[in-house]
N, C-alpha and C positions, 0 to 999 in steps of 0.2 A: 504494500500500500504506500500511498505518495501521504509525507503528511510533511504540513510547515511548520519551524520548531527556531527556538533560539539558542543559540549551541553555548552561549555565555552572556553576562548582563551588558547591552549595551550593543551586543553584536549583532548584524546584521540576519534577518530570517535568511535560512537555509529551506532547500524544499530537498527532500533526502527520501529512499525507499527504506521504509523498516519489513519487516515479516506483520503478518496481520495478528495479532495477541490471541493469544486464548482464553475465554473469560474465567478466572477463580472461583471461588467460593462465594456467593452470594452478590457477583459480578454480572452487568446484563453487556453483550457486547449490541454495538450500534453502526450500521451503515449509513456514514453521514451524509444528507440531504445537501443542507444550509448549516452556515452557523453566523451569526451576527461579529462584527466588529466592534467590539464596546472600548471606551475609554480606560478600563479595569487591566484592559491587556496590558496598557502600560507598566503594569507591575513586575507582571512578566518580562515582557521587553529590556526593562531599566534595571530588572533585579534589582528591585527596592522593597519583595516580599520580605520579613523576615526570614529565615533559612530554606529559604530557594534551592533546589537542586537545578541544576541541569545539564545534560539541554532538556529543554521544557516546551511541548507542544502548548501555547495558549485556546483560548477561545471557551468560553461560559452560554454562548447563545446557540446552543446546537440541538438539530433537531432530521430525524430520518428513522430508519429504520432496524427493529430488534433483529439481527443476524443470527444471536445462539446465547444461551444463558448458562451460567456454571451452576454447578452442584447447589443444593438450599433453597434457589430460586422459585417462586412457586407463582409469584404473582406477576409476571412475563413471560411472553410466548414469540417464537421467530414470526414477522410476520406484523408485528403492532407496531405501529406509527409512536413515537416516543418522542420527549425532550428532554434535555438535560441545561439546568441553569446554572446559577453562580455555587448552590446550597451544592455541594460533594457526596451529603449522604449524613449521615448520624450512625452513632452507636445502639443508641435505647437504654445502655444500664447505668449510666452517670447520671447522678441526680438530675441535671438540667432534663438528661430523655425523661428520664423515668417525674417529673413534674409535667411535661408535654411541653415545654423547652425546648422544642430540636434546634432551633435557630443557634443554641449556646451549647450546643453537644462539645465538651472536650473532645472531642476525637475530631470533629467534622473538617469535611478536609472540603477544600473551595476547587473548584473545576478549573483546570486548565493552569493551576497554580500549584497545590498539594500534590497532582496528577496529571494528566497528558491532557490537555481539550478537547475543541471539537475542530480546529484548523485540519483536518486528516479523514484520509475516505474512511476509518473507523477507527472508533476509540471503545473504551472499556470506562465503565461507570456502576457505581455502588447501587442494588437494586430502591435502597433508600432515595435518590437521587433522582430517581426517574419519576419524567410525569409520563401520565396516555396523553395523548395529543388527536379532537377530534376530526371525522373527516370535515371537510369544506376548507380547510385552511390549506393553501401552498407552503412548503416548506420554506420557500423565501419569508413568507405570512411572518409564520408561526414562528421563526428563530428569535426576533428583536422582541420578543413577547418572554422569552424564555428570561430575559433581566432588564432591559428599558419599561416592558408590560408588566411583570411581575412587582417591580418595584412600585407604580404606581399606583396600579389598582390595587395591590395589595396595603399599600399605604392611605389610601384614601377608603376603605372599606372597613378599616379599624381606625378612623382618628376619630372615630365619633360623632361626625357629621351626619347630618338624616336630611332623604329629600326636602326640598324647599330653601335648606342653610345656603348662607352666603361661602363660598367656597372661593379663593383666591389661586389660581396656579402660578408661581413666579418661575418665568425663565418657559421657550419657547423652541428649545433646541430639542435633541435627542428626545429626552425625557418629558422634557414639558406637552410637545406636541400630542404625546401618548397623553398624560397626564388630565390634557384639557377635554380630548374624547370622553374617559372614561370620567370625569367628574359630570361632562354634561349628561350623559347617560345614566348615571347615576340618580340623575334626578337633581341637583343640586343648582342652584342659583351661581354660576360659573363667570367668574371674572379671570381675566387673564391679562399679567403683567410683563409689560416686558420693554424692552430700551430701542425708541425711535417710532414715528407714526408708520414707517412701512411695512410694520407687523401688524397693522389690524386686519387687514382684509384676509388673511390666513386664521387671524383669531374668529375670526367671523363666523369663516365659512367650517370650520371647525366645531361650530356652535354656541362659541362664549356670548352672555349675556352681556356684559360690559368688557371693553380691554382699556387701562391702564398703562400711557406714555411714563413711563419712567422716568425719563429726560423731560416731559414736558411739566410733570406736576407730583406732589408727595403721594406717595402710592399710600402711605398711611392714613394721611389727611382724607384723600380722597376713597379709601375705603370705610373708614371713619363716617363718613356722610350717610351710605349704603349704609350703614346700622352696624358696621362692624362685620370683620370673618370670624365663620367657627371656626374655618382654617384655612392658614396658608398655606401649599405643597411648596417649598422651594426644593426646583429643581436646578438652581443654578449653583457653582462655586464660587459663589463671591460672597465672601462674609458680607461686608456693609452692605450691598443688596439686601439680602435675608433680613440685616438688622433694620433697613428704612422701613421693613415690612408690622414689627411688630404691635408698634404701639394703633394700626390698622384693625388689631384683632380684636372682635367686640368679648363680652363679658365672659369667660368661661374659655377662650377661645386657645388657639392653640399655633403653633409654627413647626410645621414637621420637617425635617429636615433630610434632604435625600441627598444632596449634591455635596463631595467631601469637601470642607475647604480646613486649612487651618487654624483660622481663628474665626471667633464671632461675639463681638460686645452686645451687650443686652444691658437695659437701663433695669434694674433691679427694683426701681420704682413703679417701673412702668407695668412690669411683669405682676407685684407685688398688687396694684390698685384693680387691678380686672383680675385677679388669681388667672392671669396668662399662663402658657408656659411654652418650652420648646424641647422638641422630643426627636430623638433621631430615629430612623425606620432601616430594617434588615430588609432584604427583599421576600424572603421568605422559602420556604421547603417545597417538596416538590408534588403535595398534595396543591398547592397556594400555585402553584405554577400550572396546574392542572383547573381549577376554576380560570384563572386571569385566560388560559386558552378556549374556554368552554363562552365564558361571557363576552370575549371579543366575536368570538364566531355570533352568537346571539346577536349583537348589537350593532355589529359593522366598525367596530374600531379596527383600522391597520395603522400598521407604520409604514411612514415614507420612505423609502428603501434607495439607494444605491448597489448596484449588482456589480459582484466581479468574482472571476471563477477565482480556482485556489493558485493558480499558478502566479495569480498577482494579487497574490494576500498582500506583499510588501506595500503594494502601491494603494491597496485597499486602508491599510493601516495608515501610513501617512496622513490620504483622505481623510480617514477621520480624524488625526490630531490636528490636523488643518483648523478644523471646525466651522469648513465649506462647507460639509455635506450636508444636504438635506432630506433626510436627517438622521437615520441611519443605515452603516455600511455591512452589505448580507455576501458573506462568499457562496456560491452558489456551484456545488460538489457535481448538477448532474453533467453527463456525459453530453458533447455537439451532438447532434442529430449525424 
């Protein structure tokens, strides 16, 4: 099998033939479809994981089909459509599992980081790991769902919001775009934030109820008017963004935080007089990755895709650090006609 890998931190993708794996003990192996380009790979890439091995096939947004399962396996069959996200799998006997914690399993090991990805015509994945994936979605679909989808809907489905609430998405890129679908379907009174007037007609047509100039006016102020959010999603990395957002949030309200940044100040005041708060969000396990594909099928949420086969993963990767694309980049495994 052809798969792209990074042979040291920093070095450039190699595209190399390995032997196609055998799957273990309680291992599904997978015939990869798609798999998304995420920002995450960078960690990969940079070897900036904490104790990285490699070389290291990346890629967390992967999605194709079951090939053969090893020994224990009971709940996959050759033949089912699968995906696999950022979540690696779990243990189950370490307190976190055994509370229903899987997100904090000590063991859980992150795709494409702890273990090979999805950049490769097949990988090997922990049966814990795997979502079903159902029909009507292309595999192109269904990859950027597997962590751009997962994270948001999974995030916006537990902040506690309920149809009708003021919902705010910050930031209109990868993540936001998914972000803003799945809030207007949600049922939620959908505002969307984001920097310069040439983003509204995408927030529009997207469905947002109001969008919010960043640059032209206080996103706080002006959601303050609106009655207040129950929540903010920021999906951007930029602290001070996230923080112009807070003191916007009405009583109870909240600022979930998806997009990693380094720092972020919060007026303690501010948070303090509305019992605000802000909370950071896991993407979630690979039951949560199995509704986020079940409800986008229902709904009509996709992502915006850029396509590029695996032979120019490099060039696909780039793309995305770019932070050109619109809006996210799917390597696409099948074979020319």
């Amino acid at each position: 099998m052809r798969v792209v890998q990074v042979p040291k931190a920093k070095a450039p993708f190699e595209i190399v033939e390995r032997p196609i794996p055998d799957p273990g003990a309680g291992q599904v192996r997978i015939k990869v479809q798609a798999c998304g380009v995420c920002h995450s790979d960078s960690l990969t890439k940079e070897g900036t994981w904490p104790g990285l091995e490699f070389p290291r096939v990346p890629g967390h947004e992967a999605v194709g089909i079951v090939d053969a399962v090893g020994a224990g396996v009971t709940n996959f069959t050759p033949g089912q459509k699968v995906g696999v996200g950022w979540h690696g799998g779990y243990c189950g006997t370490c307190d976190a599992c055994r509370r229903g914690q899987f997100f904090g399993c000590q063991w859980q090991r992150v795709t494409g980081i702890s273990l090979d990805g999805g950049y490769a015509e097949y990988m090997l994945a922990h049966h814990s790991a795997v979502a079903l994936q159902p029909d009507g979605l292309a595999p192109v679909e269904a990859a950027p769902l597997m962590c751009a989808g997962i994270t948001t809907f999974n995030a916006l489905r537990n902040s506690g919001a309920i149809p009708g609430d003021l919902v705010a998405i910050l930031g209109l890129g990868g993540l936001g775009h998914l972000g803003l679908q799945y809030a207007v379907k949600m049922g939620f009174k959908t505002v969307a934030i984001a920097r310069g007037a040439d983003k509204e007609p995408l927030a529009k047509k997207l469905g947002a109820w109001k969008y919010l100039d960043s640059q032209a006016a206080d996103p706080a102020k002006e959601l303050a008017k609106l009655g207040g959010a129950k929540v903010v999603l920021a999906t951007v990395t930029d602290g001070p963004a996230m923080n112009a957002t807070i003191a916007g949030l009405g009583l109870n309200g909240s600022l979930m935080v998806l997009g990693a940044t380094y720092s972020l100040e919060a007026s303690p005041l501010t948070l303090l007089m509305g019992k605000r708060s802000i909370r950071g969000w896991y993407s979630g396990t690979s039951i949560d990755s199995h509704d986020t594909l079940a409800f986008s099928l229902l709904t009509g949420v996709r992502s915006m895709n850029e396509i590029f086969p695996l032979d120019r993963a490099a060039e696909a990767y780039d793309r995305m650090m770019s932070g050109k694309a619109r809006f996210r980049v799917v390597l696409n495994m099948a074979k020319p006609d």
